[in-house]
Structures are given as C-alpha cells and as structure tokens.
Backbone as ProteinMPNN parsed JSONL, in Angstrom:
{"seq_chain_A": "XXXXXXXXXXXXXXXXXXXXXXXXXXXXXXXXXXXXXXXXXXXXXXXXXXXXXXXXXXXXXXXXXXXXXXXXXXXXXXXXXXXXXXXXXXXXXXXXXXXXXXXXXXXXXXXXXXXXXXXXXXXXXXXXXXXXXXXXXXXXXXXXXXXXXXXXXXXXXXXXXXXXXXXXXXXXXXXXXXXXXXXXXXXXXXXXXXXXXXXXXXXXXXXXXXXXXXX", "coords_chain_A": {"N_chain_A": [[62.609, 71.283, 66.388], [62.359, 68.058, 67.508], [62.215, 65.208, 65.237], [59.951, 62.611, 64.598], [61.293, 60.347, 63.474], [63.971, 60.63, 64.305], [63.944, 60.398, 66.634], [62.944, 58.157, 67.282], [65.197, 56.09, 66.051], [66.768, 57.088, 67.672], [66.023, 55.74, 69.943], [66.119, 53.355, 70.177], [68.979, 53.113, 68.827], [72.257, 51.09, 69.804], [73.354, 51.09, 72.753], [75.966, 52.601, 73.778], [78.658, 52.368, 75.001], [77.977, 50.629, 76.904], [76.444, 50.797, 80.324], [78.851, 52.317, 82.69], [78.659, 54.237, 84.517], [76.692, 55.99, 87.076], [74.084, 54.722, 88.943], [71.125, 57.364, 89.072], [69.008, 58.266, 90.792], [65.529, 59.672, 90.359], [62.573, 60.828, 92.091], [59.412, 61.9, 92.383], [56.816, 64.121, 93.879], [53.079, 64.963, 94.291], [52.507, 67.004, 95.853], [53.612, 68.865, 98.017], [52.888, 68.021, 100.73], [52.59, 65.612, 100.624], [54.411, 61.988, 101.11], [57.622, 61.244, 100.255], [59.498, 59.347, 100.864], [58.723, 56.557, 100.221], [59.352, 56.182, 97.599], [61.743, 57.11, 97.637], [63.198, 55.154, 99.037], [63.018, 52.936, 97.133], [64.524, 53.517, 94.774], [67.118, 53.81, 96.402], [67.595, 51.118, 97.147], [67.711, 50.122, 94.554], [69.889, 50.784, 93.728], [70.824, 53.121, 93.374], [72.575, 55.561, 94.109], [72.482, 58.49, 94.393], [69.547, 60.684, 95.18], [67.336, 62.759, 93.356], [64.51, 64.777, 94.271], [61.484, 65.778, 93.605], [58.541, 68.134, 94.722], [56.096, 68.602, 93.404], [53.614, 68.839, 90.416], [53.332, 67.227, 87.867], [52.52, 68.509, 85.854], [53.73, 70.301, 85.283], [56.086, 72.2, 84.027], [58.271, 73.272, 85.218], [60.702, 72.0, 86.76], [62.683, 71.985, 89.275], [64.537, 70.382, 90.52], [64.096, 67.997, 88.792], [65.771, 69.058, 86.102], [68.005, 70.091, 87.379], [68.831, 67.107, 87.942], [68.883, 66.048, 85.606], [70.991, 67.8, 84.42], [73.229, 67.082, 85.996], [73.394, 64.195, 85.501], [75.803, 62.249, 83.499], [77.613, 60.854, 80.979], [77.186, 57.184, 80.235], [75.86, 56.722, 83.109], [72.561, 55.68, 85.038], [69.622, 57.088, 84.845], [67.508, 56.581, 87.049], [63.887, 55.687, 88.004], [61.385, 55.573, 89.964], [58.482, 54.947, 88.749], [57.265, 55.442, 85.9], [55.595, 57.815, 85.383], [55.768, 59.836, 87.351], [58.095, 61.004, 86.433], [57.146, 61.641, 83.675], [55.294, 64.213, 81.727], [53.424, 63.508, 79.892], [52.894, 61.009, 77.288], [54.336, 61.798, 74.938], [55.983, 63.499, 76.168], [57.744, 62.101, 77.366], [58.843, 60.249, 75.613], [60.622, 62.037, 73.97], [62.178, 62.902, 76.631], [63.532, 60.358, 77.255], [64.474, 59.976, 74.56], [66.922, 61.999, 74.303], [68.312, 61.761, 76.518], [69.434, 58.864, 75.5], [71.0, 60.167, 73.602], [73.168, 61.354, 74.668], [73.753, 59.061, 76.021], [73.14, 57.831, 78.227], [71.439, 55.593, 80.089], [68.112, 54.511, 80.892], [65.826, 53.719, 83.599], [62.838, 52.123, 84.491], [61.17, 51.445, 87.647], [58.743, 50.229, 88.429], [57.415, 49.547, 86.016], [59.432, 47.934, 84.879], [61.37, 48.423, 82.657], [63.773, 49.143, 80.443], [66.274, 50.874, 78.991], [69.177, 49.996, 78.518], [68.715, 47.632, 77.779], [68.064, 45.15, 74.685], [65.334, 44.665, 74.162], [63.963, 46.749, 76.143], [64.831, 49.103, 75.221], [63.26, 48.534, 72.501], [60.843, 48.656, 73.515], [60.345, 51.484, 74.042], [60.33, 52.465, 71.449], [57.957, 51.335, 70.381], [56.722, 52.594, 71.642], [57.04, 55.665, 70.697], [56.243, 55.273, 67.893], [53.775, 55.369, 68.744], [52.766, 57.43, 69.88], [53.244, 59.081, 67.644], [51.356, 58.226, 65.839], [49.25, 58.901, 67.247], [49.392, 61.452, 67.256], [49.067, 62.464, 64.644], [46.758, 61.484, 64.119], [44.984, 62.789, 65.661], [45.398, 65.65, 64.102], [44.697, 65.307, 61.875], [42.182, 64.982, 61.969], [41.332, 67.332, 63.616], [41.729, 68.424, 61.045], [39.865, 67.718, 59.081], [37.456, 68.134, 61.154], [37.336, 70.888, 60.772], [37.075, 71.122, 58.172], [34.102, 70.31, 57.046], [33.358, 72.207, 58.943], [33.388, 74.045, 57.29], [32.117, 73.796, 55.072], [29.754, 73.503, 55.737], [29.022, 76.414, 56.15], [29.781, 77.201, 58.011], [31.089, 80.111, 60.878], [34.272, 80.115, 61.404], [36.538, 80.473, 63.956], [36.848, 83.305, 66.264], [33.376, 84.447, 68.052], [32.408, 87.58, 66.857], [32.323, 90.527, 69.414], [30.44, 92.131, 68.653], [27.304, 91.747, 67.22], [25.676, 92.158, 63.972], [23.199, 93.104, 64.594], [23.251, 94.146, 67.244], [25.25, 96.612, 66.449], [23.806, 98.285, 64.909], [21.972, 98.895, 66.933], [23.456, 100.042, 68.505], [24.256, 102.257, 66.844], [21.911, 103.46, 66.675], [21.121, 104.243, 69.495], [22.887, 105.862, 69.503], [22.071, 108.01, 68.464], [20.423, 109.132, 70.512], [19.958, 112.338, 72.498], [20.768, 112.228, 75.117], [22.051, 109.737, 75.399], [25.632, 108.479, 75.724], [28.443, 107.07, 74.669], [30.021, 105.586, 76.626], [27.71, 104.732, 78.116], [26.317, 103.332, 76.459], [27.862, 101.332, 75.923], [28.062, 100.054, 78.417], [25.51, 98.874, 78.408], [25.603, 97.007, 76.147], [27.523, 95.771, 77.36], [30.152, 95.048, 76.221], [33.02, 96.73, 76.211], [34.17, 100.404, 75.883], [36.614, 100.893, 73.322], [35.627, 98.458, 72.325], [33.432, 99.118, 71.213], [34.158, 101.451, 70.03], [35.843, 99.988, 67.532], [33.908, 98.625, 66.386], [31.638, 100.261, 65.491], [33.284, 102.594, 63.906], [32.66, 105.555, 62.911], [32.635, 106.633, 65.551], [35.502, 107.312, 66.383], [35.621, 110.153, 64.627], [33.73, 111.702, 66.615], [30.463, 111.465, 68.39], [27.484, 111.777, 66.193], [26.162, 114.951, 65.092], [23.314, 116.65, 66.536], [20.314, 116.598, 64.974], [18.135, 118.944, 64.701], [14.534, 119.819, 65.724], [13.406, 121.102, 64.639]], "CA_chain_A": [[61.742, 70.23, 66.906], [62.372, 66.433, 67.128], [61.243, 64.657, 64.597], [59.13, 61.431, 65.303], [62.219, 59.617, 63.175], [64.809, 60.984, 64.784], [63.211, 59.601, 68.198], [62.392, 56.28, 66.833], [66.41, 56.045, 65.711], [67.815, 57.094, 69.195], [65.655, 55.034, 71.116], [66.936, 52.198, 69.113], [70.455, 52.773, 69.039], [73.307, 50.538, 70.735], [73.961, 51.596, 73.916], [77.345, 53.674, 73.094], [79.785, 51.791, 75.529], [77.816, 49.891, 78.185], [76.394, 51.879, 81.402], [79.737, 52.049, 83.382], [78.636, 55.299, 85.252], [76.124, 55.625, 88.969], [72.341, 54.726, 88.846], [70.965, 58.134, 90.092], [67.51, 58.566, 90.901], [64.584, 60.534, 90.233], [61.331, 60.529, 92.464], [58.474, 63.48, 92.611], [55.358, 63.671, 94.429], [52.375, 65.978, 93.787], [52.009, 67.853, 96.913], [54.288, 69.488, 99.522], [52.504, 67.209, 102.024], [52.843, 63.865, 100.524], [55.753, 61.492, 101.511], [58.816, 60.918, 99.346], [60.089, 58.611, 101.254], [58.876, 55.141, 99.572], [59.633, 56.13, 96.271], [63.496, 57.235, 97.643], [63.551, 53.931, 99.499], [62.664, 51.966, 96.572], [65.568, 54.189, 94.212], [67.938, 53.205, 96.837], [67.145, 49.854, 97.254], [67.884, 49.791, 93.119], [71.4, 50.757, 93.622], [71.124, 54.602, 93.474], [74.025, 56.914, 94.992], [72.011, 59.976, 94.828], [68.435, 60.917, 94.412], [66.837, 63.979, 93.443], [63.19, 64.646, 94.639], [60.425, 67.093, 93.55], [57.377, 68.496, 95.376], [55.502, 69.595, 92.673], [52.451, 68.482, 90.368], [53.887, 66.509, 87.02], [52.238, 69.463, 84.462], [54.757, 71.99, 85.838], [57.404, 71.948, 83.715], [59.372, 73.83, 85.259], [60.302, 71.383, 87.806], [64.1, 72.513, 89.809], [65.237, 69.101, 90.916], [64.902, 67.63, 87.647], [66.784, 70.234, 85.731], [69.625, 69.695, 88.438], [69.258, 65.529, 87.925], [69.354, 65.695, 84.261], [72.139, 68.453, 84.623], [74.409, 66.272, 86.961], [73.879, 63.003, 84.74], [76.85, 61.823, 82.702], [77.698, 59.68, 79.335], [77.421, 55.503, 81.312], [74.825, 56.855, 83.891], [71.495, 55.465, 84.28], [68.26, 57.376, 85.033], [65.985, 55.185, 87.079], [62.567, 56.547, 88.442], [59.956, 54.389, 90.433], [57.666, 54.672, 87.897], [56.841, 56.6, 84.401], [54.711, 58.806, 85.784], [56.86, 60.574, 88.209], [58.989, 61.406, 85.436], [56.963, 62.402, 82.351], [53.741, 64.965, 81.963], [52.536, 63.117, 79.112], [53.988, 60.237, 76.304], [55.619, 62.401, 74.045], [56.889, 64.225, 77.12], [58.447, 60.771, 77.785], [59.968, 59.7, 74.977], [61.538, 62.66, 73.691], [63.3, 62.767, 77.429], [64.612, 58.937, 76.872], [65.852, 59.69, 73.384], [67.746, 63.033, 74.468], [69.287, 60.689, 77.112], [70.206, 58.069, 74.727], [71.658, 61.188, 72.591], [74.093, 61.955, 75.752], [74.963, 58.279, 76.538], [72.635, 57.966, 79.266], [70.709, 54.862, 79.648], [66.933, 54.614, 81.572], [65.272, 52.464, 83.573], [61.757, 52.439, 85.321], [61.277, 50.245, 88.543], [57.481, 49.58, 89.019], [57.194, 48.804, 84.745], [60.252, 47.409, 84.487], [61.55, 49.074, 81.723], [65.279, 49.573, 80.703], [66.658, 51.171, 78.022], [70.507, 49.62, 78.532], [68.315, 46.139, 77.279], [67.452, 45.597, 73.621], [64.002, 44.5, 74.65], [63.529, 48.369, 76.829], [64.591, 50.22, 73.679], [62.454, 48.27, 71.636], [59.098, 48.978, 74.287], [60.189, 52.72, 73.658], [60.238, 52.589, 69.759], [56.863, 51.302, 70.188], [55.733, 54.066, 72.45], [57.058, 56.408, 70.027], [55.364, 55.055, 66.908], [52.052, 55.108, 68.992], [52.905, 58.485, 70.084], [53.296, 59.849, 66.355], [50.029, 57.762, 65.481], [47.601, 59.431, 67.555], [49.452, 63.295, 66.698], [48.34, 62.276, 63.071], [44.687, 61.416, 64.065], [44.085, 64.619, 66.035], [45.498, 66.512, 63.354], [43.51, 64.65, 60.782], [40.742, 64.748, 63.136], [40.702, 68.687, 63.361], [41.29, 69.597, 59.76], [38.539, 67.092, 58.562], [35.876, 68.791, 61.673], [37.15, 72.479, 60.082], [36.338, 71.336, 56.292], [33.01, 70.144, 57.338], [32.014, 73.563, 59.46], [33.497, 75.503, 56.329], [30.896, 73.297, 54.013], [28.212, 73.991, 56.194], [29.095, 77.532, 55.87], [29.691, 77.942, 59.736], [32.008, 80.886, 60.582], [35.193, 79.816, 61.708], [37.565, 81.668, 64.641], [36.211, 84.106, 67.546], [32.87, 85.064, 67.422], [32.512, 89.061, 67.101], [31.842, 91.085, 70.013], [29.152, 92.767, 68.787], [26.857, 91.434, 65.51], [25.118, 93.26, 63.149], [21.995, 93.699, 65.846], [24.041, 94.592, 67.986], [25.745, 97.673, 66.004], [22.367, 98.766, 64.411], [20.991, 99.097, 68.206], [24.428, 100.994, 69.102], [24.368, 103.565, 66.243], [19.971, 104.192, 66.966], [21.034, 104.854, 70.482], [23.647, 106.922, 69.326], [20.902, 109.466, 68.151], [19.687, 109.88, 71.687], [20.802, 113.023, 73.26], [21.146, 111.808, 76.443], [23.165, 108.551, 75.396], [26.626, 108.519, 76.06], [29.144, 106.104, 74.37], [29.883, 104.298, 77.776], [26.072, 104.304, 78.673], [25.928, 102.252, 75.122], [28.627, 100.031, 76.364], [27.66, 99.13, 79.23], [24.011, 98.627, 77.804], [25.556, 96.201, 75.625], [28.387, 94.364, 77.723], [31.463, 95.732, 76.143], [34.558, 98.205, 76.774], [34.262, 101.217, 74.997], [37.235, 100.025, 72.783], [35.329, 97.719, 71.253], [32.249, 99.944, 70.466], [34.503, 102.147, 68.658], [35.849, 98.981, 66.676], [32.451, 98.477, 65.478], [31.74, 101.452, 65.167], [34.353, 103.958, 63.497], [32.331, 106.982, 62.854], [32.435, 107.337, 67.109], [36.361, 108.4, 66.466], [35.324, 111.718, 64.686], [33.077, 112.351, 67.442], [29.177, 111.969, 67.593], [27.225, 112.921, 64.852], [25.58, 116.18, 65.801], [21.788, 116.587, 66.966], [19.179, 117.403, 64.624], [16.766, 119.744, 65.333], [13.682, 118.858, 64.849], [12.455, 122.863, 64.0]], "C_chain_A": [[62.303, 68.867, 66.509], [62.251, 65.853, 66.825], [60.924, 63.254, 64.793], [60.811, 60.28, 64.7], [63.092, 59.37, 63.767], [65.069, 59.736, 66.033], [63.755, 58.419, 67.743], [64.097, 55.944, 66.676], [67.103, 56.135, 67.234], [67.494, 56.262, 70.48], [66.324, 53.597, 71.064], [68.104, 51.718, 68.907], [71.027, 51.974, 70.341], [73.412, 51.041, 71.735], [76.021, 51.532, 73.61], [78.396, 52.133, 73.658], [79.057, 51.215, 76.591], [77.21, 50.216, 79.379], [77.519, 51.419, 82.615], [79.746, 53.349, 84.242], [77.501, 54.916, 86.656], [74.845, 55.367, 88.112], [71.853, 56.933, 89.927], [69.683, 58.615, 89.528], [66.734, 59.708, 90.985], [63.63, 60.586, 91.203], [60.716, 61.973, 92.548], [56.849, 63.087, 93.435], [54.204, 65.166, 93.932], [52.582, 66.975, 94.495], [53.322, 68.109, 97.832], [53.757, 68.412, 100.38], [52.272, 65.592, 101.74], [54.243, 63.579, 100.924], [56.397, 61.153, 100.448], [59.335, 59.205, 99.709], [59.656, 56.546, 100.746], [59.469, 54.985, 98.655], [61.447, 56.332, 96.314], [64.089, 56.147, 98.338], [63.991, 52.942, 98.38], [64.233, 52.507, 95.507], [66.576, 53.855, 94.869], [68.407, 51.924, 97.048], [67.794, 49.295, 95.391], [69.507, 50.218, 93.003], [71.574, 52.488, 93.296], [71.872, 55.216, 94.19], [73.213, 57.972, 95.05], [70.709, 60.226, 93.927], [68.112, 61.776, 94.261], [65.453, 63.746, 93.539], [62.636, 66.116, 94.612], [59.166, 66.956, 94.307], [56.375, 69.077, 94.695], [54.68, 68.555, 91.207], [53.783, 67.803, 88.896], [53.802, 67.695, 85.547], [52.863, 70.461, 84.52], [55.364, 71.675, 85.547], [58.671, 72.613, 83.698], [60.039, 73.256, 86.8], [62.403, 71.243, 88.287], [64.538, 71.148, 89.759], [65.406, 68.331, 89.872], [65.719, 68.107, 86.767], [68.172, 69.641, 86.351], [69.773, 67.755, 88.166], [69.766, 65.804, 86.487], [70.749, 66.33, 84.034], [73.336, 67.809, 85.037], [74.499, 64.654, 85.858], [75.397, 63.113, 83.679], [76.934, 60.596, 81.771], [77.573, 58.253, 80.492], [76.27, 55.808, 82.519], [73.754, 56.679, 83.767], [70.676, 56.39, 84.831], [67.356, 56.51, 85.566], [64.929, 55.889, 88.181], [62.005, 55.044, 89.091], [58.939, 53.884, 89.875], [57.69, 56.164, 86.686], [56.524, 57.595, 84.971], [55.151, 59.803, 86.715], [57.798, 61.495, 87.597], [58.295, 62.11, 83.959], [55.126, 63.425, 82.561], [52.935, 64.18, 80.677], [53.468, 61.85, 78.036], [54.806, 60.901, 75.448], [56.784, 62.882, 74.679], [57.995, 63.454, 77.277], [59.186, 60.416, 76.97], [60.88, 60.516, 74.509], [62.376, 62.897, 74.922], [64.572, 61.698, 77.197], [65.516, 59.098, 75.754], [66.345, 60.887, 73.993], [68.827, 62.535, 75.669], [70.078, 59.522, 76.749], [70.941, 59.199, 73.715], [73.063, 61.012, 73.671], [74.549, 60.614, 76.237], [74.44, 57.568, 77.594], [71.29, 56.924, 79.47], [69.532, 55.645, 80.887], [66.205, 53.793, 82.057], [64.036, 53.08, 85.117], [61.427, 51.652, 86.16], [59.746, 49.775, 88.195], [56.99, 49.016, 86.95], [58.468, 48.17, 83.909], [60.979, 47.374, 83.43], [62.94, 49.507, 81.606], [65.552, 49.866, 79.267], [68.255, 50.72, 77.701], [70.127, 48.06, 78.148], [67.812, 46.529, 75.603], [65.968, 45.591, 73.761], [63.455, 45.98, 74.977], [63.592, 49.259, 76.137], [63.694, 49.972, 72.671], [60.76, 48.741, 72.29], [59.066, 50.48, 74.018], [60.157, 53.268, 72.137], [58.937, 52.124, 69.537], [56.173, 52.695, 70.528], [56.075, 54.985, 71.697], [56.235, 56.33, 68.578], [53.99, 55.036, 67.048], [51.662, 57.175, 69.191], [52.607, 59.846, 68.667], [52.209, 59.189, 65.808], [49.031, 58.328, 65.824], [47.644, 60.763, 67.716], [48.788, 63.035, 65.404], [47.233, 62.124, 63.076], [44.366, 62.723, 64.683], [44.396, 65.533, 64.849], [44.914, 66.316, 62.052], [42.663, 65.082, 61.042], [39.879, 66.48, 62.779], [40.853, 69.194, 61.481], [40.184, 68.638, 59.166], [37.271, 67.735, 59.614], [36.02, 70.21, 60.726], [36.59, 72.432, 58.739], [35.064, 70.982, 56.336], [32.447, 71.551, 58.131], [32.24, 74.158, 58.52], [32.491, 74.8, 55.581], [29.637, 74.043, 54.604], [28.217, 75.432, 56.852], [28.827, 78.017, 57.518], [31.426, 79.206, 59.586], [32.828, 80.028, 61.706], [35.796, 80.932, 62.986], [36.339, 82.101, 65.663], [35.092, 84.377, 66.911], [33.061, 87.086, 67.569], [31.76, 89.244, 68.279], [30.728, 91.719, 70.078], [28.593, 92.495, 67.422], [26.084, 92.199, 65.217], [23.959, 93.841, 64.111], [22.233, 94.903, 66.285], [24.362, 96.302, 67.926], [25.156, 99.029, 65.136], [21.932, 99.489, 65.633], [22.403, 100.597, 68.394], [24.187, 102.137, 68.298], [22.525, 104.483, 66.306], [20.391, 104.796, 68.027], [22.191, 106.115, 70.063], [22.924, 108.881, 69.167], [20.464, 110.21, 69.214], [20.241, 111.003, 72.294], [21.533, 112.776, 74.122], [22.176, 110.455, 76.562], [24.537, 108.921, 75.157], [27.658, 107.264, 75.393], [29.401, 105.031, 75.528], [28.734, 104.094, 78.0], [25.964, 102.949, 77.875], [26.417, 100.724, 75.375], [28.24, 99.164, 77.38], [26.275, 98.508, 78.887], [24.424, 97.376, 77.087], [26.714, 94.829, 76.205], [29.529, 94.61, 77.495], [32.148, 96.354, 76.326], [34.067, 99.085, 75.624], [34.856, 101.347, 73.548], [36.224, 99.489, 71.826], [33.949, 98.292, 70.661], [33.067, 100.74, 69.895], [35.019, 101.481, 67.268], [34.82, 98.558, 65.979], [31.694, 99.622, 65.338], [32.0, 102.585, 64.959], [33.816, 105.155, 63.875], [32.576, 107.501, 64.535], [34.132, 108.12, 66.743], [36.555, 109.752, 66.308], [34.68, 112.18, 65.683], [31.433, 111.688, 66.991], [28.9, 112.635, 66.92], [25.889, 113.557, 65.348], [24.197, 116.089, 65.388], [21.605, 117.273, 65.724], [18.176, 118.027, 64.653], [15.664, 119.436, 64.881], [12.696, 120.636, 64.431], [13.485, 123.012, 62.581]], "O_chain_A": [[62.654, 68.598, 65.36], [61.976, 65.013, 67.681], [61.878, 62.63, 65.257], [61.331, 59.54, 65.534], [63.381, 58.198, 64.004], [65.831, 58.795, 66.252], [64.865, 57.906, 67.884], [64.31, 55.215, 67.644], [67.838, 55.288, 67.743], [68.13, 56.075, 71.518], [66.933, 52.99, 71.945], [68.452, 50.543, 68.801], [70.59, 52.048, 71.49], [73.83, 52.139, 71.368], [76.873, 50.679, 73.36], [78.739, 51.178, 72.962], [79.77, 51.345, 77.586], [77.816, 49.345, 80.004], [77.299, 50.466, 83.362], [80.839, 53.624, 84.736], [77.472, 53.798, 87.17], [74.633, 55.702, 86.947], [72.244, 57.405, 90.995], [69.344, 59.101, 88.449], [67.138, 60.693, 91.602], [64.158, 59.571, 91.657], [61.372, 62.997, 92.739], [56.124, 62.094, 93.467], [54.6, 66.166, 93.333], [52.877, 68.009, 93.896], [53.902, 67.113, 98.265], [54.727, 67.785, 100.806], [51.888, 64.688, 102.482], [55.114, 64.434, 101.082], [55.702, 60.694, 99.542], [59.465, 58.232, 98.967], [60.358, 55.573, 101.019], [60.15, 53.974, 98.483], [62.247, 55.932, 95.469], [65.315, 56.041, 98.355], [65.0, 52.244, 98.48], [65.124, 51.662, 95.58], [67.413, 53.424, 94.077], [69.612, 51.688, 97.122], [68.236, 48.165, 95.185], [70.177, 49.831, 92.045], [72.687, 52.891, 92.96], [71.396, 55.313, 95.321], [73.327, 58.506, 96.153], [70.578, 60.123, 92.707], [68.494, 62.391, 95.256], [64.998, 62.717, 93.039], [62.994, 67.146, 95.184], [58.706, 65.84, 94.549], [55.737, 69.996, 95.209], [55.243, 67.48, 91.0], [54.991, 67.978, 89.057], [54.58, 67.779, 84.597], [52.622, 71.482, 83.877], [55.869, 70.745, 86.175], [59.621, 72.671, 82.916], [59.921, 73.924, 87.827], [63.199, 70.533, 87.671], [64.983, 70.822, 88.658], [66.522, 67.849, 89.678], [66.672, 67.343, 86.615], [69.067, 68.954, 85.859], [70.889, 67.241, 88.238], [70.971, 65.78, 86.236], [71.644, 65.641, 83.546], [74.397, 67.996, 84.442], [75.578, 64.147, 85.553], [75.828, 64.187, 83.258], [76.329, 59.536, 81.925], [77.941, 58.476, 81.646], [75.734, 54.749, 82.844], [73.255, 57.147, 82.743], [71.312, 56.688, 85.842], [66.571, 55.811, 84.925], [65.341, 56.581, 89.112], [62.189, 53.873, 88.759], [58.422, 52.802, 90.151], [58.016, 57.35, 86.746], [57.413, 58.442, 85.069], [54.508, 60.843, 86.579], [58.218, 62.536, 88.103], [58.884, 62.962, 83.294], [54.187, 63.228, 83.333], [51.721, 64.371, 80.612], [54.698, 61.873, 78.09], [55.966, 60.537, 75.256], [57.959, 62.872, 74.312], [59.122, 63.947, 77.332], [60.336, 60.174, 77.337], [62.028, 60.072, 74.484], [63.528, 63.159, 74.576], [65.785, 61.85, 77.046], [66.686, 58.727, 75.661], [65.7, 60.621, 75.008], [70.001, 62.907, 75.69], [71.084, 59.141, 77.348], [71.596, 58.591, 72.869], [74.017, 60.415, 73.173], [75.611, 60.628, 76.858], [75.134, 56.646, 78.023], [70.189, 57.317, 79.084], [69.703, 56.68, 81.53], [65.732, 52.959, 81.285], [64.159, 53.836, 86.08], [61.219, 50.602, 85.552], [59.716, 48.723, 87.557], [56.212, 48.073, 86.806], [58.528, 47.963, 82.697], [61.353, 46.249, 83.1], [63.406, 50.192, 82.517], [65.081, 49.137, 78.394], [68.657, 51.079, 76.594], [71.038, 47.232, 78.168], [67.368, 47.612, 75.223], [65.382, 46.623, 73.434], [62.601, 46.461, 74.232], [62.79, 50.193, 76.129], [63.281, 50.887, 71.958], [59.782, 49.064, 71.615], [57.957, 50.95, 73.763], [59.96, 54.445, 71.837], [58.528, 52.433, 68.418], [55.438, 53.49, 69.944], [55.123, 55.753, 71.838], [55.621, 57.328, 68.198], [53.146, 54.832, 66.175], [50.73, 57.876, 68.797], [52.063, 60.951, 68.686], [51.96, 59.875, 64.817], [48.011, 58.424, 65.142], [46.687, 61.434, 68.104], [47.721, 63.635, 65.276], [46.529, 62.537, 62.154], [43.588, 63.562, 64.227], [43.463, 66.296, 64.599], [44.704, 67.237, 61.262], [42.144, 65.797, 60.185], [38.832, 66.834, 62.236], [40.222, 70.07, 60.89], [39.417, 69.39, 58.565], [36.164, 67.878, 59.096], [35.073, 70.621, 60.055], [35.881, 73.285, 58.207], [34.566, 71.463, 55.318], [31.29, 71.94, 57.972], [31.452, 75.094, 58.394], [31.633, 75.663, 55.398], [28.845, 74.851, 54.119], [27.579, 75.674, 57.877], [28.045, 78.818, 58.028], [32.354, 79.217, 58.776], [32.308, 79.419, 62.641], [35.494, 82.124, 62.922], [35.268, 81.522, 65.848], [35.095, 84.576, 65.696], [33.818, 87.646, 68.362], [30.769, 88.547, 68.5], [30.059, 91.933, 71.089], [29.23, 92.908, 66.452], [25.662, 93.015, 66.036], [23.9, 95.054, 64.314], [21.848, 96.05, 66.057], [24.018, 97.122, 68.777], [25.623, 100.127, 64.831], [21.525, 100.643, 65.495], [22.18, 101.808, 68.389], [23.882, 103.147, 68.932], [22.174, 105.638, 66.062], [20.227, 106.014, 67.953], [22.062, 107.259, 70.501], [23.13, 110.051, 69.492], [20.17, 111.405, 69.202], [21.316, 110.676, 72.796], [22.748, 112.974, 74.123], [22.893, 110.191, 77.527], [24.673, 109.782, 74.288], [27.357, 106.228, 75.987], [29.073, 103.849, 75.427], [28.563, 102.885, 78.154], [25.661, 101.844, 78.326], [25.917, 99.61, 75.22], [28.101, 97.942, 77.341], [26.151, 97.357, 79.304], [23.638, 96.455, 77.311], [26.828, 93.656, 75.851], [30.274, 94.474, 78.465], [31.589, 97.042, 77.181], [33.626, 98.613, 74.576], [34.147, 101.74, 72.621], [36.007, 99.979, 70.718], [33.492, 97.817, 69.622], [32.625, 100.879, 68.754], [34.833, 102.001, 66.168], [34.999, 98.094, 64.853], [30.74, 99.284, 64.636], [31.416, 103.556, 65.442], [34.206, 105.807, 64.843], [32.693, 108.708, 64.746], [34.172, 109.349, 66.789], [37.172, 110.51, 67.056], [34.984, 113.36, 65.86], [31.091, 111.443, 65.834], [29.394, 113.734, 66.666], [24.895, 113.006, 65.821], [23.811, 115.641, 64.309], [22.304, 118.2, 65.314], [17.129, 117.381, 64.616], [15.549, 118.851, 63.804], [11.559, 120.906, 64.043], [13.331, 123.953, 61.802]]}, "name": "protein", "num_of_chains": 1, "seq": "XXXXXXXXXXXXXXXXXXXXXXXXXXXXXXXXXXXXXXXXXXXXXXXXXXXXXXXXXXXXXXXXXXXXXXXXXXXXXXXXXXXXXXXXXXXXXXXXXXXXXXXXXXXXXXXXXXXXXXXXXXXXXXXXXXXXXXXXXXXXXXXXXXXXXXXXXXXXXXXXXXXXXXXXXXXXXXXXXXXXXXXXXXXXXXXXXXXXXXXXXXXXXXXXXXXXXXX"}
C-alpha cells in the first residue's frame, strides 16, 4: 500500500526532465448512450494526438480504455482529462493515480479545473488534496473506533446478530419433543435453513432424542 507520505513526496517532486513526450487524452461517460464527443473535442482542441474513451460508470474499476491509456503512456507524456471526475472514482482514487504517474515521468493536467501537474503551483494543489485526503481517513477511523468503545461501554454486543437467540432455541428444542415435528417443520417455523438449527442446536446431529412414553 501507498503510504499517505510517499504520495505527498511524488506529487511534489521536480518534474524529471520537462514533458517532451504527446498530450494524450482521457474522456469517459456514464452510459453507452451518452455522447463522447464534447469531451473528445475539447482533448483535441488541448493538443491531444490520441484519445482514449470509456462507456462505463466511474465506480467500475475495471474500466478497458483506461488500462490501455495508462498502458500506452510514456516517461515526458502528459495525461490530460476534461475534468477530475472522468478520471477518478473518488480523491484518494485520484491522487494515488497522479503520484504513480509522477513515479513513471508522466505529468497531468485537467482542462475544466485547470490543474497541471508539469507547474509547481498543480503539484502543490495535489499535495493539498492528499493531506486532506489522509485527514478525513484519520477521522473515520477515529470516528469508528471511538462509536465501537462507546457500544462496548454500554455493553451492546458487537458483530452479526445470531440467527437464532436464546427464545428462539428454547422454542426449537420444546418443539423438538413433539412427535409430529420435524427438524425442517422447526425451521421453517422459525425462518432459518436447517444448517443453522443444527448450529444452535448440536444435540439434532446425534439424531432426535427419542419419545417418551407416557405409560
């Protein structure tokens, strides 16, 4: 994993040697039935030789065309998108792309927020976004272990609840007594798979326990 430092360090660094390689563009849209075509206007219009374009939602990260852009980039080449959002599923998503592109040489630049990473200024807006980024992982993770030490005070149970509670397994082993009850009858009576009525209640593996007569 990447550590928030790391980031913060590569976003930061010199640009190696200059960007003396192509601009080559990104654009994505959500839908199969939206148009591409502004966002590959506007990429061309920026000095792009070759764009790649996805059809597919931003939380899918398994997204072909970028794969193949980032794949085809080279050390001096920039990355330029129409906007952020086209390009990342979330901020972290975002900056750990930029620094793994400043790792490789590979500057970045965003048209509609104007954003360049081959400026000191554009590396410095992404060393923010990374320090905000690692600010508000530290509050959720604050966040949840301060709600968990408060339900463990107030003696709440933690994790899944059980399938079947003590009631529950009381009612299952009474009906058990009935002649006529059936382990699935029980189950379905109570909602569960069979499975988990023998999980709560072992003794069913030996078998029911045999009728008593009442002579």
């Amino acid at each position: 994993m990447i550590s928030a430092g790391t980031v913060s360090a590569d976003l930061l660094a010199p640009e190696p040697a200059g960007p003396t390689g192509a601009s080559i563009g990104y654009a994505r849209v959500s839908t199969a039935g939206q148009n591409l075509d502004r966002q590959t206007t506007a990429l061309t219009a920026a000095g792009c030789i070759r764009v790649f374009a996805d059809k597919q939602s931003g939380r899918n990260a398994d997204r072909a065309e970028l794969t193949a852009c980032l794949d085809y980039l080279r050390a001096g080449d920039i990355l330029v998108v129409p906007s952020l959002d086209r390009l990342s599923r979330s901020l972290q998503d975002l900056i750990t792309l930029v620094a793994e592109l400043r790792r490789r040489g590979i500057g970045f630049r965003s048209l509609h927020e104007a954003l360049d990473t081959t400026t000191p200024g554009g590396r410095l807006v992404f060393h923010v976004f990374a320090a905000l980024a690692e600010f508000i992982r530290e509050l959720i993770v604050e966040g949840t272990r301060e709600g968990l030490d408060a339900a463990r005070a107030r003696g709440q149970r933690l994790g899944r609840p059980p399938a079947l509670n003590a009631e529950q397994i009381r009612h299952a082993r009474a009906l058990l007594a009935q002649p006529d009850a059936t382990v699935s009858s029980i189950a379905r009576l109570l909602g569960v798979s069979r499975s988990t009525l023998y999980a709560h209640v072992p003794e069913l593996a030996g078998g029911r326990p045999p009728q008593v007569s009442a002579g």
